[in-house]
Every structure is written in structure tokens, then in C-alpha cells.
C-alpha positions in Angstrom: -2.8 177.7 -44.5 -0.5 175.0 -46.4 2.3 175.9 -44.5 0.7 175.8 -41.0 -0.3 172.1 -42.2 2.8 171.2 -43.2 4.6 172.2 -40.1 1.7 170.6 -38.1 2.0 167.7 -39.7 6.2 167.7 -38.9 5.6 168.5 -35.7 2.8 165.9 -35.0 5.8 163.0 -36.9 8.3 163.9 -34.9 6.4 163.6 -31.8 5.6 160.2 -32.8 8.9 159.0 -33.5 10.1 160.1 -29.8 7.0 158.3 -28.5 8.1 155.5 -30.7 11.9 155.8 -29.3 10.6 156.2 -25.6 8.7 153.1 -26.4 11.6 151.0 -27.2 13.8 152.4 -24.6 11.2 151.3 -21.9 11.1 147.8 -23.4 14.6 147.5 -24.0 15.0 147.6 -27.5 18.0 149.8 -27.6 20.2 147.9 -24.8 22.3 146.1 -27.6 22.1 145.4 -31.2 21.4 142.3 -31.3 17.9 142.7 -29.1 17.1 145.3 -31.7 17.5 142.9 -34.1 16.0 140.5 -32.5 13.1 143.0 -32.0 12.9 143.8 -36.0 13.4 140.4 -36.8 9.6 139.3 -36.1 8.5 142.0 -38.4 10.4 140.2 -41.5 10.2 142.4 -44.4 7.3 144.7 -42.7 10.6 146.5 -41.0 12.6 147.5 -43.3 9.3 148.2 -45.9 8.0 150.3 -43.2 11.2 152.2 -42.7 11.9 152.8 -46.4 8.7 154.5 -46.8 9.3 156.8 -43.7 12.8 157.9 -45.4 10.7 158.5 -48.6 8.3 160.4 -46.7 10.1 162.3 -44.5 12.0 163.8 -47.8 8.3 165.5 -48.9 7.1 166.0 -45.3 10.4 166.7 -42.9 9.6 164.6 -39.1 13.3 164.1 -38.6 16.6 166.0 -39.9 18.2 163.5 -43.4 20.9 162.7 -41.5 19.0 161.3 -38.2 17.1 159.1 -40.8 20.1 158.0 -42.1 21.6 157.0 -38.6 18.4 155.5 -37.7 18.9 153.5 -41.3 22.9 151.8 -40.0 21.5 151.4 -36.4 18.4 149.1 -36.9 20.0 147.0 -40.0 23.5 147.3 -40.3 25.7 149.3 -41.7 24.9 147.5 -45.8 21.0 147.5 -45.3 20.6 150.3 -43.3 22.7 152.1 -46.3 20.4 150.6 -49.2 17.4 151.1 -47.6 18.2 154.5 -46.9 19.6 155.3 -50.6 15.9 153.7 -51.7 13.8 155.9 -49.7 15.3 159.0 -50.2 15.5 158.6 -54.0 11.8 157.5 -53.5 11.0 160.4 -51.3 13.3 162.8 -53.8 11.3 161.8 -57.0 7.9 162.4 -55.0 9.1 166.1 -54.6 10.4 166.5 -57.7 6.9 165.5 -59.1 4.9 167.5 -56.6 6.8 170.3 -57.1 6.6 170.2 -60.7 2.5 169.8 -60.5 2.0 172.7 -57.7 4.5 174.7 -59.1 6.3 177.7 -58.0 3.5 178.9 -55.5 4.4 175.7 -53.5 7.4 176.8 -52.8 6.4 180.0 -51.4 3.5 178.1 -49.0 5.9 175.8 -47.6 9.5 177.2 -47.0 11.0 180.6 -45.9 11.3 183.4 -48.6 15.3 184.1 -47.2 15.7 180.5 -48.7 13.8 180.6 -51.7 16.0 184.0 -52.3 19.3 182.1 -51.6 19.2 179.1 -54.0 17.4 181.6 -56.2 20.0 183.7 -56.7 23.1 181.1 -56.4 21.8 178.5 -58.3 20.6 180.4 -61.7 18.7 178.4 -64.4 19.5 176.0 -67.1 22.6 173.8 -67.3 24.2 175.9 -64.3 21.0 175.6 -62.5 21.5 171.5 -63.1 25.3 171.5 -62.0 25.2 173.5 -58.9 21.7 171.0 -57.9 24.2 167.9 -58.6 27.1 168.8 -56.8 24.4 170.7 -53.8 23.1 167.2 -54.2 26.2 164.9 -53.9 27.7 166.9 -50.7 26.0 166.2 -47.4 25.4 169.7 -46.2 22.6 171.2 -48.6 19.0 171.6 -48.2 18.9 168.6 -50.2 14.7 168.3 -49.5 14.3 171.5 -50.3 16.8 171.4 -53.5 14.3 168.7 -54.6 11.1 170.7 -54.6 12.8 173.7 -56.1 14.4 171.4 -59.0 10.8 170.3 -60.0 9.8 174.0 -60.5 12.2 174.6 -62.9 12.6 173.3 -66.3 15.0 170.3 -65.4 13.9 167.0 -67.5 12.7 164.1 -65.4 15.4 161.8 -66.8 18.3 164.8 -65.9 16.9 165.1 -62.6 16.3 161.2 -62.1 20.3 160.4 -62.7 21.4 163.5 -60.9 19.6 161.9 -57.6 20.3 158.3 -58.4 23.9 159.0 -59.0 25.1 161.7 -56.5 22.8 160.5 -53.3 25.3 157.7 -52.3 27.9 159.9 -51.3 25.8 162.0 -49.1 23.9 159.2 -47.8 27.6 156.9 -47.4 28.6 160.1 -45.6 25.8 160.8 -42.9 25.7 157.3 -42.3 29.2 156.9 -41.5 29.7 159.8 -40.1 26.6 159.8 -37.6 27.8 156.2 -37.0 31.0 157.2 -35.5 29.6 159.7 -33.4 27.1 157.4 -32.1 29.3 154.9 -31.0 32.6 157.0 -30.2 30.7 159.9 -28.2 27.6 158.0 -26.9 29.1 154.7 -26.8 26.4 152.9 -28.4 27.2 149.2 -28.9 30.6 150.0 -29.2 
């Protein structure tokens, strides 16, 4: 039952964000940066509030892939703000799985996400102080299931404060990575506002 809500509930976000991005296609939003600054700019702090808490929300409740979020981050403010407001969501969004994983516990797990994954990190991650190294460096690269790394580090014994500097510390890369990266594609393949 949790699980078909949760993936009804992804499903149901991500169709509002491309009803959202159709939105601003049809208005013109996306034609250069600067209307979509302009655009954002009458929403003062409301956009980039807004946007933080869908980053931090889309870590518990996945609408669009990290890295999307994160592209989504650099293209409506700039490379900078679009950088920090990403890194403050997803830490936001991180420590809110952490905790909710740590009050629903292991059963969670097993509601919301496939049993081949819950296997895999099972068996390559361990417990203890290897269980914390592998979830910082799995943490500080951008290719892991960093959302799901989250839920499963607040079912183990980690400390909040361990846990806390492992995301502060080793999400910049990650994030400076899918940023840039996505960035480069965007403009380079697409040729947006090259």
C-alpha cells in the first residue's frame, strides 16, 4: 500500500512539473535567460524558497532524477545560486530521510524501494565504520543512489552528527558535478542560451 502511494505520488509530481515546463514554454519563459529571469524576478524570494523546498522534497519523495533538479537549480539562477540553493535543499531533503528513515525503520525500506537494491547496498556497504565510509564516498560521487543511501543510513546505527557532516561535507562535489556537467550538455548539445 505505501509503495503504491509513493509511486503515485512521483508520478502525479512529475506530471506537474512537465505541465509546469509546457506552461512556460507556451508563454515564453525559456526563449533566453534573461526572460526567465525576468520571469522569476517578480516572485522575489518566493522563487528560489519555493525551489529549495522542491529539491528538499524531491530527495524523500523522487518527482524528478537529482541531477535534473540540479540542472533545473544553474538554469533558473545562475550557475552560484542555482549551486547553493541546490546544496540547501538536498541537505534539507537528505536530513528529512535520514530522520524518517530512522523513525519508520527498516520496514520502510522494504515498502518503498526494490528488494535487488536493498540486497546490493546490503551486502556492499556492511555496518559500522565501513558502513559510514563506503555511504561518504557513495555520497561524494555523483553516480549513487544517493536518495536511497539516505533512507538506508537512517536505519542503521550511524549518529546524527556522523551522518550530518558526511552530507554537509561530501554533497558539494556531487551537486558542483551534476550542475556542471548537465550545464554543458544543455548548452553544448541543445544549445540552450549558448
Amino acid at each position: 500500500m505505501v509503495k503504491k502511494w509513493y509511486q503515485a505520488a512521483s508520478l502525479t509530481g512529475l506530471f506537474l512539473c512537465a505541465a509546469l515546463a509546457f506552461l512556460f514554454w507556451r508563454a515564453g519563459v525559456f526563449t533566453s535567460r534573461e526572460a526567465l529571469t525576468d520571469y522569476l524576478a517578480q516572485f522575489g524570494w518566493g522563487a528560489p524558497l519555493v525551489f529549495v523546498a522542491f529539491q528538499a522534497v524531491q530527495v524523500v519523495l523522487p518527482i524528478l532524477p537529482g541531477g535534473l533538479g540540479c540542472l533545473a537549480g544553474v538554469i533558473f539562477f545562475g550557475a552560484w545560486r542555482g549551486f547553493w540553493f541546490n546544496y540547501i535543499g538536498i541537505c534539507l531533503g537528505s536530513l528529512a530521510a535520514f530522520a524518517i528513515a530512522r523513525s519508520c525503520g527498516r520496514p520502510l525500506l522494504e515498502s518503498l524501494f526494490p528488494p535487488r537494491l536493498i540486497e546490493k547496498y546490503d551486502n556492499k556497504l556492511g555496518s559500522g565504520n565501513r558502513f559510514a565510509r563506503w555511504f561518504a564516498f557513495l555520497i561524494f560521487i555523483p553516480v549513487a543512489p544517493d536518495d536511497y543511501l539516505c533512507f538506508l543510513a537512517g536505519t542503521t546505527s550511524m549518529r546524527w552528527q556522523l551522518y550530518t557532516a558526511i552530507i554537509l561535507l561530501c554533497k558539494p562535489a556531487s551537486i558542483a558535478l551534476y550542475s556542471m556537467g548537465l550545464t554543458a550538455v544543455a548548452q553544448n548539445i541543445f544549445g540552450l542560451w549558448r
